[in-house]
Backbone as JSON Lines, residues from 0, in Angstrom:
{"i":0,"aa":"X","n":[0.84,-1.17,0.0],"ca":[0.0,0.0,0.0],"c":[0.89,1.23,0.0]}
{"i":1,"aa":"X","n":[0.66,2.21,-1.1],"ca":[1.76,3.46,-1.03],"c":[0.42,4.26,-1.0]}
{"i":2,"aa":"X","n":[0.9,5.52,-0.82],"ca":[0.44,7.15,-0.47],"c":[1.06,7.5,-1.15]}
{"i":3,"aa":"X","n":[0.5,8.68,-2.18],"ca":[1.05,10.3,-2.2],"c":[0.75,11.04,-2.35]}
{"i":4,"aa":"X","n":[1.83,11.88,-1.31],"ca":[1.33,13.4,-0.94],"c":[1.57,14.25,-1.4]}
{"i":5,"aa":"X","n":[0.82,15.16,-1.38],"ca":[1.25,16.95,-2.03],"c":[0.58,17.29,-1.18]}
{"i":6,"aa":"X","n":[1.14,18.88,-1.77],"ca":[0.55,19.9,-0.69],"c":[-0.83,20.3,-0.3]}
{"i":7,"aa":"X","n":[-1.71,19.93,-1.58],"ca":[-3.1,19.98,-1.79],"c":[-3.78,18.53,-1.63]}
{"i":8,"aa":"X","n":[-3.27,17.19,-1.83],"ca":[-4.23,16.32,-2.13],"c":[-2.93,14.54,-1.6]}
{"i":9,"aa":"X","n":[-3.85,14.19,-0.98],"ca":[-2.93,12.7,-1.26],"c":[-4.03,11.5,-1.89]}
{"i":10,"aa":"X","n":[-2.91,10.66,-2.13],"ca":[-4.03,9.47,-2.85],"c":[-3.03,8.2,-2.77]}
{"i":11,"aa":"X","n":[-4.02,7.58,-2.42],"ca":[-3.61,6.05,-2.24],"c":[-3.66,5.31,-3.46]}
{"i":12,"aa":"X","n":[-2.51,4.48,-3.97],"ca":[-2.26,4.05,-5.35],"c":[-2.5,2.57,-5.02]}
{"i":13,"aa":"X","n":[-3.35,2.49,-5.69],"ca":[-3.56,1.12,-5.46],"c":[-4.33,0.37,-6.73]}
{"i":14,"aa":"X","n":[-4.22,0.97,-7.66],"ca":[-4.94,0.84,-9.2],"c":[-4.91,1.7,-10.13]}
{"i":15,"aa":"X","n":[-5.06,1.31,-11.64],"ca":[-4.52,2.51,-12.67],"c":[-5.3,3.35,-12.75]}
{"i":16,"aa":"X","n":[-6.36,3.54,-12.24],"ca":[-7.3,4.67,-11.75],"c":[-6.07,5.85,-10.81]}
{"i":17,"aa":"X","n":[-6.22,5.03,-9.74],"ca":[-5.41,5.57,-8.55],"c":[-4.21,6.16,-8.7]}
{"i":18,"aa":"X","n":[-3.38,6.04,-10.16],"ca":[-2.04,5.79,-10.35],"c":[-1.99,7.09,-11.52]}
{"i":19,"aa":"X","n":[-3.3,7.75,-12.21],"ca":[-3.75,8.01,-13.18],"c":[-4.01,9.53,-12.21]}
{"i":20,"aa":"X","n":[-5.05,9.41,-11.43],"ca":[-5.52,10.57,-10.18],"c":[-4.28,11.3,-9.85]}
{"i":21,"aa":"X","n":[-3.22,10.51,-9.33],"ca":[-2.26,10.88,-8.59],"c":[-1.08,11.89,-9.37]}
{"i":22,"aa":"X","n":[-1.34,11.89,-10.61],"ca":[-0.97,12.97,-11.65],"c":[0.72,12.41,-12.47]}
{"i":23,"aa":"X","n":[0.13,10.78,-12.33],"ca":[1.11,10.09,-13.2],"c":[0.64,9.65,-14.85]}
{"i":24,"aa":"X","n":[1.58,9.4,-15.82],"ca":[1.32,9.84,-17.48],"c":[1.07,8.07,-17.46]}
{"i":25,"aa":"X","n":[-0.02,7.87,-18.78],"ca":[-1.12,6.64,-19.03],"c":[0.49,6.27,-19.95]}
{"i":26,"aa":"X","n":[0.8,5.21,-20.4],"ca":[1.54,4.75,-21.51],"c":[0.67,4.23,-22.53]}
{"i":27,"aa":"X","n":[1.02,4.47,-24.63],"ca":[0.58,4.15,-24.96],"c":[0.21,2.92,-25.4]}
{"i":28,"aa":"X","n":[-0.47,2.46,-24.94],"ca":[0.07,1.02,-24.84],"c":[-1.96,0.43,-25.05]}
{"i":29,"aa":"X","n":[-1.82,-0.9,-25.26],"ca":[-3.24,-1.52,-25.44],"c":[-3.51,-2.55,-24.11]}
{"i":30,"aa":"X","n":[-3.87,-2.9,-23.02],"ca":[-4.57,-1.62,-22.48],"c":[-3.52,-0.59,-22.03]}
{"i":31,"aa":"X","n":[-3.75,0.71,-21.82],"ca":[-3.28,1.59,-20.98],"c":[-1.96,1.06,-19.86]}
{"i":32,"aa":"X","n":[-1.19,1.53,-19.61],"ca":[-0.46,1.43,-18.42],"c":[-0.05,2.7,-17.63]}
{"i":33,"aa":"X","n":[0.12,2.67,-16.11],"ca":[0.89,3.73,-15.16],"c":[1.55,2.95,-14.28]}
{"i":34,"aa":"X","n":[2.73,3.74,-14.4],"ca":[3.68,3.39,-13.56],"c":[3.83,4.32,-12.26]}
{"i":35,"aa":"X","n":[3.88,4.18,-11.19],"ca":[3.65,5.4,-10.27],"c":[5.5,5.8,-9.93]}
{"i":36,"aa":"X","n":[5.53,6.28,-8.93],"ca":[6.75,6.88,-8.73],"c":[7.72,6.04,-7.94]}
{"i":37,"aa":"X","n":[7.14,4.79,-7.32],"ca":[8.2,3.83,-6.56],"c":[8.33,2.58,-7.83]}
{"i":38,"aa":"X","n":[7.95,3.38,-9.34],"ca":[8.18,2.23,-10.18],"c":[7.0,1.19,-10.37]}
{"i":39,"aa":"X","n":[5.64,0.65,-9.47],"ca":[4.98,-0.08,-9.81],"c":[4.47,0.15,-10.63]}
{"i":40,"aa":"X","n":[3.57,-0.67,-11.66],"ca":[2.94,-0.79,-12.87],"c":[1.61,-1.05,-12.69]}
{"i":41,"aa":"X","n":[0.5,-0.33,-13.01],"ca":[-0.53,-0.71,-12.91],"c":[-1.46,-0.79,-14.75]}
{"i":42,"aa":"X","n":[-2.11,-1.62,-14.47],"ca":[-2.52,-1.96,-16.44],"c":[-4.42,-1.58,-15.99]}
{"i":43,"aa":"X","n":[-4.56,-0.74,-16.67],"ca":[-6.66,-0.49,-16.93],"c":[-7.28,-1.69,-17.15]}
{"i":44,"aa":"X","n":[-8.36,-1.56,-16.96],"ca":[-8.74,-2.67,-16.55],"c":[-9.92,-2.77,-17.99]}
{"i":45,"aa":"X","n":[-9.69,-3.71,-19.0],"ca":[-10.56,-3.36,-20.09],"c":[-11.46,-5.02,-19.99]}
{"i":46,"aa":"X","n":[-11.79,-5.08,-19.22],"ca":[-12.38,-6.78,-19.29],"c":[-11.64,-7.96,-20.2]}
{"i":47,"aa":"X","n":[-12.83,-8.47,-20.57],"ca":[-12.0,-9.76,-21.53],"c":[-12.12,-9.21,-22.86]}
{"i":48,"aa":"X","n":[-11.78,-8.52,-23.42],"ca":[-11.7,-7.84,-24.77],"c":[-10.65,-8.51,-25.64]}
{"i":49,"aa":"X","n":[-9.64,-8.72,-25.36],"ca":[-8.22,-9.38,-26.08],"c":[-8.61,-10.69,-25.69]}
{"i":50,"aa":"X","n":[-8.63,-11.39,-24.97],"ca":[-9.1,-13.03,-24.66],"c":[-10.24,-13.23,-26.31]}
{"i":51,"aa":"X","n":[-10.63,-12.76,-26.51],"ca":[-12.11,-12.93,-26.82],"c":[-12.46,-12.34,-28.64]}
{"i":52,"aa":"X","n":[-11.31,-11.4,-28.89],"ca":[-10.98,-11.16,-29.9],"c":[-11.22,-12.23,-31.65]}
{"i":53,"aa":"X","n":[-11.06,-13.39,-30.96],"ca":[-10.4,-14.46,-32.28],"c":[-12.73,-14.8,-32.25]}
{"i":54,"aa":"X","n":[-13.48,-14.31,-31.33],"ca":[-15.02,-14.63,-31.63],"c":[-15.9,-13.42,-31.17]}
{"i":55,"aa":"X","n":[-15.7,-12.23,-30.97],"ca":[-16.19,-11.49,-30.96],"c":[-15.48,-10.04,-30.48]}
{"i":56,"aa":"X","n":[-15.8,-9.11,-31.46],"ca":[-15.24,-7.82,-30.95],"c":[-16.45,-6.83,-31.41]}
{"i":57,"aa":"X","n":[-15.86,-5.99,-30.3],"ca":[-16.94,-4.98,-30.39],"c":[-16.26,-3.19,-30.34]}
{"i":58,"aa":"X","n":[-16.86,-2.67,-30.76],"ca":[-16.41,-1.27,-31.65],"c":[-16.92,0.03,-30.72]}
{"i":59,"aa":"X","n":[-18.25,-0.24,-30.28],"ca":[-18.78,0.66,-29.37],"c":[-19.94,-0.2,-28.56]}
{"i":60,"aa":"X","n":[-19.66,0.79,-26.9],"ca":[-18.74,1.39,-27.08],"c":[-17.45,0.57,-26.42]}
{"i":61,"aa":"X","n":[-16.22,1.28,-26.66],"ca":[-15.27,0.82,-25.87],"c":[-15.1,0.91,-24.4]}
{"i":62,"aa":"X","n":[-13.9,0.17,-23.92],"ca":[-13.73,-0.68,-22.44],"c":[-13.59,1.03,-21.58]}
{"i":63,"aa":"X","n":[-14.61,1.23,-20.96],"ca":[-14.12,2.31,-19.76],"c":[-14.72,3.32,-20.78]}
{"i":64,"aa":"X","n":[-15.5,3.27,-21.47],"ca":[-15.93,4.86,-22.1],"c":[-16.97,5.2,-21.01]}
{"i":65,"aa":"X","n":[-17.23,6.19,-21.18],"ca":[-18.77,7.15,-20.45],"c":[-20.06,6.53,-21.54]}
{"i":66,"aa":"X","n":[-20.48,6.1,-20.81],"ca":[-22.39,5.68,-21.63],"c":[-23.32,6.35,-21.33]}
{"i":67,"aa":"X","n":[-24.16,6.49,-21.9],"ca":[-26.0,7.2,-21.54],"c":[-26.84,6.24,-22.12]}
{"i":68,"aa":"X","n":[-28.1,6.42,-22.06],"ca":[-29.05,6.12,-22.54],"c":[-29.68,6.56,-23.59]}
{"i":69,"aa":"X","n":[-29.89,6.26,-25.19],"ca":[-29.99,5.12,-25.13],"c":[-28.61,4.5,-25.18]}
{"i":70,"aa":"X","n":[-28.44,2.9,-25.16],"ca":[-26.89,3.1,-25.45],"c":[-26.86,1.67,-26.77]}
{"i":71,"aa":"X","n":[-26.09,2.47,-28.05],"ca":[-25.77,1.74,-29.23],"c":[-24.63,1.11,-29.18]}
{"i":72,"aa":"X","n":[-24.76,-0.31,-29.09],"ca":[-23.86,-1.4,-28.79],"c":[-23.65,-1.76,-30.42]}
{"i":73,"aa":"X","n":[-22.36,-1.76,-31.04],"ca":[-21.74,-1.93,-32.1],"c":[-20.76,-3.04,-32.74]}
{"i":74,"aa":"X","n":[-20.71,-4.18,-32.59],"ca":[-19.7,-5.02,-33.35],"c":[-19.87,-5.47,-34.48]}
{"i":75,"aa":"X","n":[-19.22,-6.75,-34.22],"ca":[-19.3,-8.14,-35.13],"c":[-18.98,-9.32,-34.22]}
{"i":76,"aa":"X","n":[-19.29,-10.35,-34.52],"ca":[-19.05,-11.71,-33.61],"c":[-19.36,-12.43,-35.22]}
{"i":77,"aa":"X","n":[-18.73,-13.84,-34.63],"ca":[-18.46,-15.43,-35.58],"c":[-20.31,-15.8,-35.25]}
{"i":78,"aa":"X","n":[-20.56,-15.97,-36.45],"ca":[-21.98,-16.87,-36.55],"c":[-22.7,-18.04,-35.67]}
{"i":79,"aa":"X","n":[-21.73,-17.73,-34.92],"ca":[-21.47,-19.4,-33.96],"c":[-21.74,-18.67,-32.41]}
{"i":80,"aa":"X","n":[-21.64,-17.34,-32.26],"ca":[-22.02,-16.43,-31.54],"c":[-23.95,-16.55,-31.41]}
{"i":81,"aa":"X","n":[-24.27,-16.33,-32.1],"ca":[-25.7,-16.36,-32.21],"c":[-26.55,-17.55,-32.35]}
{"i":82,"aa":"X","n":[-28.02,-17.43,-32.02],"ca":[-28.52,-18.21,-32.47],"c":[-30.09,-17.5,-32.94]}
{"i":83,"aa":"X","n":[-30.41,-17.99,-34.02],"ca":[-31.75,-17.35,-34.25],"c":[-31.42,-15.47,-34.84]}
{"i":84,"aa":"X","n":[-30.25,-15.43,-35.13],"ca":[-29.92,-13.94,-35.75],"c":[-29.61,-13.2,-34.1]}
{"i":85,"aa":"X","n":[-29.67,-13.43,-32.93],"ca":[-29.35,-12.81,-32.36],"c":[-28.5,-13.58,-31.19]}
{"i":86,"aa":"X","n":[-28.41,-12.52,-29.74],"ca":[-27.6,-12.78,-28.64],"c":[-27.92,-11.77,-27.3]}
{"i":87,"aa":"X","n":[-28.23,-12.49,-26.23],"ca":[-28.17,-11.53,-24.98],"c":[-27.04,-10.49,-24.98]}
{"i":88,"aa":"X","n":[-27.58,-9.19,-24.59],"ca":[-26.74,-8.24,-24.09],"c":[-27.29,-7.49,-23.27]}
{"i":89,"aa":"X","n":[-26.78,-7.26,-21.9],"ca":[-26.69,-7.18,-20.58],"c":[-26.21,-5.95,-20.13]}
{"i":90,"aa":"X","n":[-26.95,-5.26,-19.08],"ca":[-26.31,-4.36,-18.78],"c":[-26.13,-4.22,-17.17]}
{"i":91,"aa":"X","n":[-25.22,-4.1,-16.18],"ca":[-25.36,-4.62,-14.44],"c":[-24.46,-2.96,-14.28]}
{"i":92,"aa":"X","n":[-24.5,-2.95,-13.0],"ca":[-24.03,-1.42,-12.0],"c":[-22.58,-2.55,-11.66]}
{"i":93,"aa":"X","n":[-22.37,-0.98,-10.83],"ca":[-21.09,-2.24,-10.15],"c":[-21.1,-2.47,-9.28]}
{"i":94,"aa":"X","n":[-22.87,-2.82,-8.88],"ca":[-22.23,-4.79,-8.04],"c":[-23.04,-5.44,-8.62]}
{"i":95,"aa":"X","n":[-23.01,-5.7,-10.24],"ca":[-23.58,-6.94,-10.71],"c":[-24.95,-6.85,-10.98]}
{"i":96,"aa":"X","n":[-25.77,-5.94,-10.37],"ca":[-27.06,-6.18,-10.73],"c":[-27.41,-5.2,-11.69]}
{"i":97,"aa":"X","n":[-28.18,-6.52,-12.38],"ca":[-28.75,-6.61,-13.71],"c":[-29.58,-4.68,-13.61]}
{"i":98,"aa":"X","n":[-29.48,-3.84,-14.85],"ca":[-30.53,-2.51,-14.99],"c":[-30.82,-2.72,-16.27]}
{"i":99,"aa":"X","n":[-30.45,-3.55,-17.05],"ca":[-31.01,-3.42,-18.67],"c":[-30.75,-5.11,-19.5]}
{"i":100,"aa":"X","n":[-31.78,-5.54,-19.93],"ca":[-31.67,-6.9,-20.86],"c":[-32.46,-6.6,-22.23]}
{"i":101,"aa":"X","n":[-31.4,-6.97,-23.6],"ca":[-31.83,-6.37,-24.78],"c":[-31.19,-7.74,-25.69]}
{"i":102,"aa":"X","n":[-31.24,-7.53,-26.44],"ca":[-30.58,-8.55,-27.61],"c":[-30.11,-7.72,-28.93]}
{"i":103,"aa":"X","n":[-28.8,-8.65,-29.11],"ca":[-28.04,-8.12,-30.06],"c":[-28.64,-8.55,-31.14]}
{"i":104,"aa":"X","n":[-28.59,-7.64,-32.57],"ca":[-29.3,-8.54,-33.79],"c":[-28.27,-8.35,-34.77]}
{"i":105,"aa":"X","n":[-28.26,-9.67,-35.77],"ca":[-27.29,-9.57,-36.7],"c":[-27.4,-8.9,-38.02]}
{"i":106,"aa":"X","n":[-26.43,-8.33,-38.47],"ca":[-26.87,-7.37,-39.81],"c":[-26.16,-7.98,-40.7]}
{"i":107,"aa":"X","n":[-26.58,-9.12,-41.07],"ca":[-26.22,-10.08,-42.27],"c":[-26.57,-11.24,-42.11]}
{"i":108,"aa":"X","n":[-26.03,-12.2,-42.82],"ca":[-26.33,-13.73,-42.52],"c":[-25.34,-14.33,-41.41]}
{"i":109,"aa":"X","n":[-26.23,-14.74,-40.29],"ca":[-25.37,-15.05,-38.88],"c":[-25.12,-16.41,-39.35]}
{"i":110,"aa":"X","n":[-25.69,-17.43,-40.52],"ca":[-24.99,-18.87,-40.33],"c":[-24.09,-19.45,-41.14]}
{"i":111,"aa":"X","n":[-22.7,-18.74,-40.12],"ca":[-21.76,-19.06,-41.28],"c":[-20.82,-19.11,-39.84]}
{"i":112,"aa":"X","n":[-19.04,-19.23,-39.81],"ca":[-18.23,-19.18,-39.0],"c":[-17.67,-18.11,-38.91]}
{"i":113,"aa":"X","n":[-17.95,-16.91,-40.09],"ca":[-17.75,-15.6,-40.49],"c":[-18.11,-14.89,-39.36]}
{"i":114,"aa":"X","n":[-16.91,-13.42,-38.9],"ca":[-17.84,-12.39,-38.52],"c":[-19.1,-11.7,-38.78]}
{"i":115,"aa":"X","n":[-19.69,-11.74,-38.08],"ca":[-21.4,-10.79,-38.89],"c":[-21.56,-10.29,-38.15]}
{"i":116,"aa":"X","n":[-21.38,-8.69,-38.73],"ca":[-21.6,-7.41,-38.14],"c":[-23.08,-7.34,-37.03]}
{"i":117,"aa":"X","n":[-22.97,-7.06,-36.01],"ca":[-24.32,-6.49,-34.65],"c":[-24.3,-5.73,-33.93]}
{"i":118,"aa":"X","n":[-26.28,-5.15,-33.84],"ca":[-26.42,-4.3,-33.27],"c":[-27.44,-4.25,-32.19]}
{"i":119,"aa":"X","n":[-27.37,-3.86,-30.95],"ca":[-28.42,-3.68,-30.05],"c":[-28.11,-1.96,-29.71]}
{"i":120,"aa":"X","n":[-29.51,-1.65,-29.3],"ca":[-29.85,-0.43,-28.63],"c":[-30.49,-1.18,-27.37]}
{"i":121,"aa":"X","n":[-29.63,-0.44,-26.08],"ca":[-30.27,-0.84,-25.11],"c":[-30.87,0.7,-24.35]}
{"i":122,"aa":"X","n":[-32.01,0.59,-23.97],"ca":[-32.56,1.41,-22.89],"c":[-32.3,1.67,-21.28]}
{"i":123,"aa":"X","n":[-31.78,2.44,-20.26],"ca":[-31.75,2.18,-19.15],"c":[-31.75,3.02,-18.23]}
{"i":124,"aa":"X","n":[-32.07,3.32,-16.84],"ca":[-31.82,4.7,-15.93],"c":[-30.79,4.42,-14.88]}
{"i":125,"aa":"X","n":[-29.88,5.19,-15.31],"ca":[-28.28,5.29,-14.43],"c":[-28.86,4.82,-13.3]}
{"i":126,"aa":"X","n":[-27.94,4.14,-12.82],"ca":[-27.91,3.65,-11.42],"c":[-27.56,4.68,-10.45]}
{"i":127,"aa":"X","n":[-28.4,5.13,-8.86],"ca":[-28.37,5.81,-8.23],"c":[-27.0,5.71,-7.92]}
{"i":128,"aa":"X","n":[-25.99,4.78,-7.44],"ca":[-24.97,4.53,-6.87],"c":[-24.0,4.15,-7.38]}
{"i":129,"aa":"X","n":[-22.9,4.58,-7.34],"ca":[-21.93,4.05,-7.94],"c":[-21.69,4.12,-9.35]}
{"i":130,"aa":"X","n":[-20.52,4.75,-10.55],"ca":[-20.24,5.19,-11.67],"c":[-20.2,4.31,-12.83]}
{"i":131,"aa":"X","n":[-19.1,3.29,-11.93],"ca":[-18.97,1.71,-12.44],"c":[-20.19,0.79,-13.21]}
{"i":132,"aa":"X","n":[-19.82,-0.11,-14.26],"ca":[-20.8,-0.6,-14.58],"c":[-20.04,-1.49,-15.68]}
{"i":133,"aa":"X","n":[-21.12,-2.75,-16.11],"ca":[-20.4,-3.6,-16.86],"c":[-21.37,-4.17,-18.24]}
{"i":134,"aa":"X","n":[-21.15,-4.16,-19.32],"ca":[-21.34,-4.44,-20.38],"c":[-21.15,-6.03,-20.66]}
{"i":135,"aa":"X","n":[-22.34,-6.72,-20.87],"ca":[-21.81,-8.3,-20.72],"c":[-22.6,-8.63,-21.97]}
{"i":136,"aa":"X","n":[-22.16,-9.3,-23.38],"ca":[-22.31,-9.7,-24.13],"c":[-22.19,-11.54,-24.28]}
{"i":137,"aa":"X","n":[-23.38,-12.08,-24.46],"ca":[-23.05,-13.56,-23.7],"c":[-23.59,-14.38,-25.15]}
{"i":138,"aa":"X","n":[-22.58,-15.0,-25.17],"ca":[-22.58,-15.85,-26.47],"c":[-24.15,-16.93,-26.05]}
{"i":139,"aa":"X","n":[-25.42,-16.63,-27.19],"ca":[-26.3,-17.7,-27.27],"c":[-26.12,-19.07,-27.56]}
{"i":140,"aa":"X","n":[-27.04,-19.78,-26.1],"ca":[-26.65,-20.57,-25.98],"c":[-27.78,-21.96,-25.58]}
{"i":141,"aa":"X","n":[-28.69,-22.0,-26.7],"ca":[-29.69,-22.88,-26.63],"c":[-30.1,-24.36,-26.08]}
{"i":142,"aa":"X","n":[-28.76,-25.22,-26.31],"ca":[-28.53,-26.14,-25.53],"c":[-28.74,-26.34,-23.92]}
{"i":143,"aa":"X","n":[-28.17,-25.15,-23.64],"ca":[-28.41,-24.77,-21.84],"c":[-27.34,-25.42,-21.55]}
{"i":144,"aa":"X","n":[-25.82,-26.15,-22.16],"ca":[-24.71,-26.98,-21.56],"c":[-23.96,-25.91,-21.47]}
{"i":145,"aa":"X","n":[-23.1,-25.69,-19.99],"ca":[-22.39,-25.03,-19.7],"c":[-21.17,-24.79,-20.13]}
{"i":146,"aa":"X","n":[-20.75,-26.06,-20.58],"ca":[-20.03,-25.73,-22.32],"c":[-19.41,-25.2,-22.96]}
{"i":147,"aa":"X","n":[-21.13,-24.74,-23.51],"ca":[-21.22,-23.93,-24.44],"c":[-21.22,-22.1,-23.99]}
{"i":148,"aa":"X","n":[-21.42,-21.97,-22.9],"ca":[-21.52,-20.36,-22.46],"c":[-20.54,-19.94,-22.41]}
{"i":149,"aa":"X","n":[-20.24,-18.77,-22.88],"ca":[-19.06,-17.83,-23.4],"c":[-19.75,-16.15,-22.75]}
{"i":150,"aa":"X","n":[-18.83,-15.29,-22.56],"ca":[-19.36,-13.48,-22.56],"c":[-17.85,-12.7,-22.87]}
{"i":151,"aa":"X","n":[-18.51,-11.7,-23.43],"ca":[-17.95,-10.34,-23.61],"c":[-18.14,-9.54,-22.69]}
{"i":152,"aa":"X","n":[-17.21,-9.54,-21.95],"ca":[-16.88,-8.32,-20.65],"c":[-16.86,-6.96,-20.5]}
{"i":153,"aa":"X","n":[-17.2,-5.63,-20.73],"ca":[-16.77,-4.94,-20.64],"c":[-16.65,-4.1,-19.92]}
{"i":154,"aa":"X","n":[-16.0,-3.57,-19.24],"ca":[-15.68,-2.24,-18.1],"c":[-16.18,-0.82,-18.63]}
{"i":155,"aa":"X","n":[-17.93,-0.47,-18.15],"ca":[-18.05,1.38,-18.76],"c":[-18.45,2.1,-17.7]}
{"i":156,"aa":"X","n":[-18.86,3.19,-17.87],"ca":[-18.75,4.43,-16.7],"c":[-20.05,5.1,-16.79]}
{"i":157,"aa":"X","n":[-20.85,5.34,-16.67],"ca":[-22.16,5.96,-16.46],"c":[-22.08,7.17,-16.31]}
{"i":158,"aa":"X","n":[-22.91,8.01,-17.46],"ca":[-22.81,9.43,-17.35],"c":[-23.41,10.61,-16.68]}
């Protein structure tokens, strides 16, 4: 656990938030990095975005942006992503609970192994508490075998 102080403000570094506050420079880097001043490294926190890459990516919005309502969810995912032309997409505060359930729809032919471009508009009212919030894109999964369940993670911020 480090501190630092100035004359106006201290802050406890303990995350690239924390490391970012404390009036240390982001590196350009994918995700983000800060290094604070005793040298530790702290990396942003962008969910499973790179894990997840080789079956679904998504364009908007990105990991840690500011969202509103309505909010236009933008990718592509592998055909194998969907079922029936679409896919749950989820919206939780940060602690998990659920404020918005919508479905992604595909804008082409989803039955193939191909990316096919998708879109959901989801509706929702900011959560009283807390800024945090998570974007969960969950691969359809009709079977119900655990398997088969896959998600898209993402880390956003409520405006």
């Amino acid at each position: 656990m480090k501190f630092f102080f100035s004359e106006e403000t201290s802050f406890h570094i303990d995350s690239f938030e924390d490391c970012i506050n404390a009036g240390n420079s982001a590196f350009e880097s994918y995700p983000r990095q800060c290094r604070d001043i005793d040298g530790r490294l702290f990396v942003e926190h962008i969910g499973n975005e790179i894990e997840k890459a080789d079956f679904i990516r998504i364009y908007s919005p990105r990991p840690n942006e500011i969202i509103r309502s309505p909010l236009v969810v933008e990718g592509e995912a592998r055909g194998t992503w969907f079922f029936e032309a679409s896919f749950p997409v989820i919206l939780t505060d940060w602690d998990g609970k659920i404020i918005a359930e919508h479905y992604a729809t595909a804008q082409g032919n989803w039955m193939t192994e191909d990316f096919v471009p998708f879109e959901a508009v989801i509706e929702f009212e900011k959560p009283e508490y807390g800024r945090n919030g998570t974007l969960i894109l969950k691969k359809d999964n009709p079977s119900g075998l655990s398997e088969n369940d896959d998600t898209l993670e993402i880390p956003v911020l409520f405006f």
